[in-house]
PDB file of N, CA, C and O in Angstrom:
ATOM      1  N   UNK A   1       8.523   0.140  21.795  1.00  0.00           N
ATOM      2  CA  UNK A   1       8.962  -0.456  20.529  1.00  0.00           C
ATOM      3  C   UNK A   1       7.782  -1.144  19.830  1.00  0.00           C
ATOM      4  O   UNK A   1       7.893  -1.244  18.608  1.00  0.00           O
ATOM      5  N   UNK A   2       6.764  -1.594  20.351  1.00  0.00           N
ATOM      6  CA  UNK A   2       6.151  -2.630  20.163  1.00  0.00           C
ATOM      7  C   UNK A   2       5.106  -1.587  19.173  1.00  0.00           C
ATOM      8  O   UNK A   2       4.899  -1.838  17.986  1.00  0.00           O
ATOM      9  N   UNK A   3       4.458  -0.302  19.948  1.00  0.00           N
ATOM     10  CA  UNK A   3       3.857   0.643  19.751  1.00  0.00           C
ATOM     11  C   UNK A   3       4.107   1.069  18.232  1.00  0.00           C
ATOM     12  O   UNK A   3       3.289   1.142  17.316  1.00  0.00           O
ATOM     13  N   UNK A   4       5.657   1.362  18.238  1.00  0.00           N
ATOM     14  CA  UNK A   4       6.365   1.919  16.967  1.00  0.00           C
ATOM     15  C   UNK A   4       5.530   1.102  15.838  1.00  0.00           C
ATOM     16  O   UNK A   4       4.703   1.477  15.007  1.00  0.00           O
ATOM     17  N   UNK A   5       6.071  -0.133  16.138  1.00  0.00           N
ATOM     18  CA  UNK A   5       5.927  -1.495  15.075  1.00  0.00           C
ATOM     19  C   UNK A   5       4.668  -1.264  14.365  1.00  0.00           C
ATOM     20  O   UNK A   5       4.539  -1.257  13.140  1.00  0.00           O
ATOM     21  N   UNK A   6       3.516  -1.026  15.461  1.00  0.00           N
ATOM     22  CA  UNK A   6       2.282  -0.946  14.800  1.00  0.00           C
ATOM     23  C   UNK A   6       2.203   0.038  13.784  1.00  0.00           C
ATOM     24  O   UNK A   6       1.618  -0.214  12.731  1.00  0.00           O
ATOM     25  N   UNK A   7       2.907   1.485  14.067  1.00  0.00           N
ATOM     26  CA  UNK A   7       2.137   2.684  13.710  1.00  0.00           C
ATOM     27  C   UNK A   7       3.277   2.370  12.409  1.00  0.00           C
ATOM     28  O   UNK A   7       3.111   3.301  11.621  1.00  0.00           O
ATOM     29  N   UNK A   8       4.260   1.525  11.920  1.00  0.00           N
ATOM     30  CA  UNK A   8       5.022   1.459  10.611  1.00  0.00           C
ATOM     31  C   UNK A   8       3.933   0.547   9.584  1.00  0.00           C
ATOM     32  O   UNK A   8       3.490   0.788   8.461  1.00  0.00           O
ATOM     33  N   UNK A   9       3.763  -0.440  10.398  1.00  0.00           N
ATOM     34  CA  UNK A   9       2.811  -1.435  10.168  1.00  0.00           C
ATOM     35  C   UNK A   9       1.240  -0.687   9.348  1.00  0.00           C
ATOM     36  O   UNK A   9       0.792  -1.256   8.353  1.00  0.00           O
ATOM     37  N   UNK A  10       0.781   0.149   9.709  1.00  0.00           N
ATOM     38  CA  UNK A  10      -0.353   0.924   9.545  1.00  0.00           C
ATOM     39  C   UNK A  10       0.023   1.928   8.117  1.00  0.00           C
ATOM     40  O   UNK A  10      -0.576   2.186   7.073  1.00  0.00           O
ATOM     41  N   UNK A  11       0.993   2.213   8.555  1.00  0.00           N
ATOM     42  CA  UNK A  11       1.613   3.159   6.992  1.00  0.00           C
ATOM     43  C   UNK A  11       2.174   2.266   6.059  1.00  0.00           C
ATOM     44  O   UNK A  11       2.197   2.747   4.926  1.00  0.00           O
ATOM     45  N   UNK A  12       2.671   1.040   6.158  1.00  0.00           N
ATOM     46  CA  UNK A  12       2.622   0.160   4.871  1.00  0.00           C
ATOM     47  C   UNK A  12       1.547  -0.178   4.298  1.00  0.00           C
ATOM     48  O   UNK A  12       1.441  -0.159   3.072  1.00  0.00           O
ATOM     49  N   UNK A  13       0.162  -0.700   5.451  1.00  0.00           N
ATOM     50  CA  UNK A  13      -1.032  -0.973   5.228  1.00  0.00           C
ATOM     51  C   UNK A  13      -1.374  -0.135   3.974  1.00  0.00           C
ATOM     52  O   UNK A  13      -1.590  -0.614   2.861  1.00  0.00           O
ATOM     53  N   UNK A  14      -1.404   1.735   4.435  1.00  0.00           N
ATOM     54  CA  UNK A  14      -2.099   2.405   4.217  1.00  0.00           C
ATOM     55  C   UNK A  14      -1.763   2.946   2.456  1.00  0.00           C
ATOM     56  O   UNK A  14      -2.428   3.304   1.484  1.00  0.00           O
ATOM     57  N   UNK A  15       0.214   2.654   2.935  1.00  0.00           N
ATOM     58  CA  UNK A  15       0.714   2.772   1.164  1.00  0.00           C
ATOM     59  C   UNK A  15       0.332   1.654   0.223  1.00  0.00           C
ATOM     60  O   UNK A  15       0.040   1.731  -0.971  1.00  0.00           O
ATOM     61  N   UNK A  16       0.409   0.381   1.178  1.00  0.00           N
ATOM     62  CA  UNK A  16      -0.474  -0.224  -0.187  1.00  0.00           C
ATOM     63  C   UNK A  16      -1.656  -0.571  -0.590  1.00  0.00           C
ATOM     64  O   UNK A  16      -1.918  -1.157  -1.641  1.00  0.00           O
ATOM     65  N   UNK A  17      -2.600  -0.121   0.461  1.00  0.00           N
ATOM     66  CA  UNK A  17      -4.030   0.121  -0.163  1.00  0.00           C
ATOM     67  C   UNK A  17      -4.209   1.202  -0.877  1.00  0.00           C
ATOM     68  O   UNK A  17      -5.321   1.326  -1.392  1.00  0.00           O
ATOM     69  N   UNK A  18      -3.303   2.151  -1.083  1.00  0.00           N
ATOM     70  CA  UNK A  18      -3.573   3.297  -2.256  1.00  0.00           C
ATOM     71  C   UNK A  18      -2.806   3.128  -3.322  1.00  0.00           C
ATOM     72  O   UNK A  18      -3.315   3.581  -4.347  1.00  0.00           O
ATOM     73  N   UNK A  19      -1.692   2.607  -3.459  1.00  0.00           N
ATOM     74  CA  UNK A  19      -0.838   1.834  -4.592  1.00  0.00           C
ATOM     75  C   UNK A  19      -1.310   0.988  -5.180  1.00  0.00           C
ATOM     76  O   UNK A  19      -0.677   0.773  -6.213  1.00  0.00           O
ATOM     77  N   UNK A  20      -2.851  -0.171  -4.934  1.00  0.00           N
ATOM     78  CA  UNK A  20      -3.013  -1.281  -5.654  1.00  0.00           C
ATOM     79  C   UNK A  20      -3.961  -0.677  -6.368  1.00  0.00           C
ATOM     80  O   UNK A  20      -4.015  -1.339  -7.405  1.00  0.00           O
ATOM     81  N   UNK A  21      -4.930   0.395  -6.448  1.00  0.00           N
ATOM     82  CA  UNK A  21      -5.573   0.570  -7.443  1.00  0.00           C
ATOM     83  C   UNK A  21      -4.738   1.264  -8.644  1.00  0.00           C
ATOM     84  O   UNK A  21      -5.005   0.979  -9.811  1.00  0.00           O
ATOM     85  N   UNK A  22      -3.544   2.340  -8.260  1.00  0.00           N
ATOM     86  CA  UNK A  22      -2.869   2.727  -9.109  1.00  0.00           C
ATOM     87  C   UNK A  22      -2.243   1.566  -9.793  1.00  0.00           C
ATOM     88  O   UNK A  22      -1.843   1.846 -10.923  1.00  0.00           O
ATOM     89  N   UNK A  23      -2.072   0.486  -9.460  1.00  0.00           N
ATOM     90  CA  UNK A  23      -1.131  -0.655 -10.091  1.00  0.00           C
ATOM     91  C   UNK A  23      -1.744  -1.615 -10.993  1.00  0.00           C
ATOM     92  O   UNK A  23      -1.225  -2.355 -11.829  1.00  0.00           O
ATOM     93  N   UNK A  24      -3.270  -1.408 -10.564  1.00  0.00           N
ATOM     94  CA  UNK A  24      -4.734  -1.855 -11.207  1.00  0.00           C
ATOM     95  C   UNK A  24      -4.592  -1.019 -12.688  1.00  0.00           C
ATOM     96  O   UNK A  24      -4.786  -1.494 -13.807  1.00  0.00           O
ATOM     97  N   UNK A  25      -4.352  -0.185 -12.481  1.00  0.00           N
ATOM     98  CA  UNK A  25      -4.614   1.169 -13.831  1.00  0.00           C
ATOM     99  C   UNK A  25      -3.908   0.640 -14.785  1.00  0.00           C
ATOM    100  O   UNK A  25      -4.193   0.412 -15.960  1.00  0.00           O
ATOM    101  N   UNK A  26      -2.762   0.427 -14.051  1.00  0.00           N
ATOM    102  CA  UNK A  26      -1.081   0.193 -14.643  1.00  0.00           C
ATOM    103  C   UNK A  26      -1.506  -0.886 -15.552  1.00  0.00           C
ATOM    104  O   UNK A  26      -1.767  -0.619 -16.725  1.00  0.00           O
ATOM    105  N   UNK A  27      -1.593  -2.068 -15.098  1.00  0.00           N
ATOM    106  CA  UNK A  27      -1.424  -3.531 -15.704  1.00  0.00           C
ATOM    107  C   UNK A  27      -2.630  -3.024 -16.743  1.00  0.00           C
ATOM    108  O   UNK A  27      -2.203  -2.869 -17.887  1.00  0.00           O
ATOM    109  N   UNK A  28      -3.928  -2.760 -16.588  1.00  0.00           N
ATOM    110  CA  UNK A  28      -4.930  -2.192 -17.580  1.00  0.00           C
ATOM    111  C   UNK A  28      -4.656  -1.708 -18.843  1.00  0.00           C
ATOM    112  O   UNK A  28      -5.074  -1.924 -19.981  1.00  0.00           O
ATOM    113  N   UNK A  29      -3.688  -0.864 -18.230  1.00  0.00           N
ATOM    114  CA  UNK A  29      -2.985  -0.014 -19.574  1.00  0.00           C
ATOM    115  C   UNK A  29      -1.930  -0.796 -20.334  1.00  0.00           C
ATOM    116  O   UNK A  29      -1.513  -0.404 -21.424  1.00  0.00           O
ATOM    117  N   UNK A  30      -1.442  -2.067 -19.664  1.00  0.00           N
ATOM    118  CA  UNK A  30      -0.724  -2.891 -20.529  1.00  0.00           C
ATOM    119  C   UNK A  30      -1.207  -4.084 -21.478  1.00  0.00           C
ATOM    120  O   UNK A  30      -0.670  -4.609 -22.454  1.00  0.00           O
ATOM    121  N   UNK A  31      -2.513  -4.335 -20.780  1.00  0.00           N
ATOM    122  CA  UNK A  31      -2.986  -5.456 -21.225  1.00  0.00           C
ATOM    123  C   UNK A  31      -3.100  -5.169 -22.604  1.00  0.00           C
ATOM    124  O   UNK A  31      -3.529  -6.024 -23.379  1.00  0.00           O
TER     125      UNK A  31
END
């Protein structure tokens, strides 16, 4: 279980280190 935790843990990491530059773009384009 503990194992699991990490490897969910690692794919949130990983979605939101590629989501914050897209979200960077985003707010850019609103300013």
């Amino acid at each position: 279980r503990g194992g699991n935790n990490m490897a969910i843990a690692m794919t949130v990491l990983k979605f939101v280190g590629g989501a914050l530059p897209f979200v960077q773009e985003l707010l850019k384009a609103f300013m």
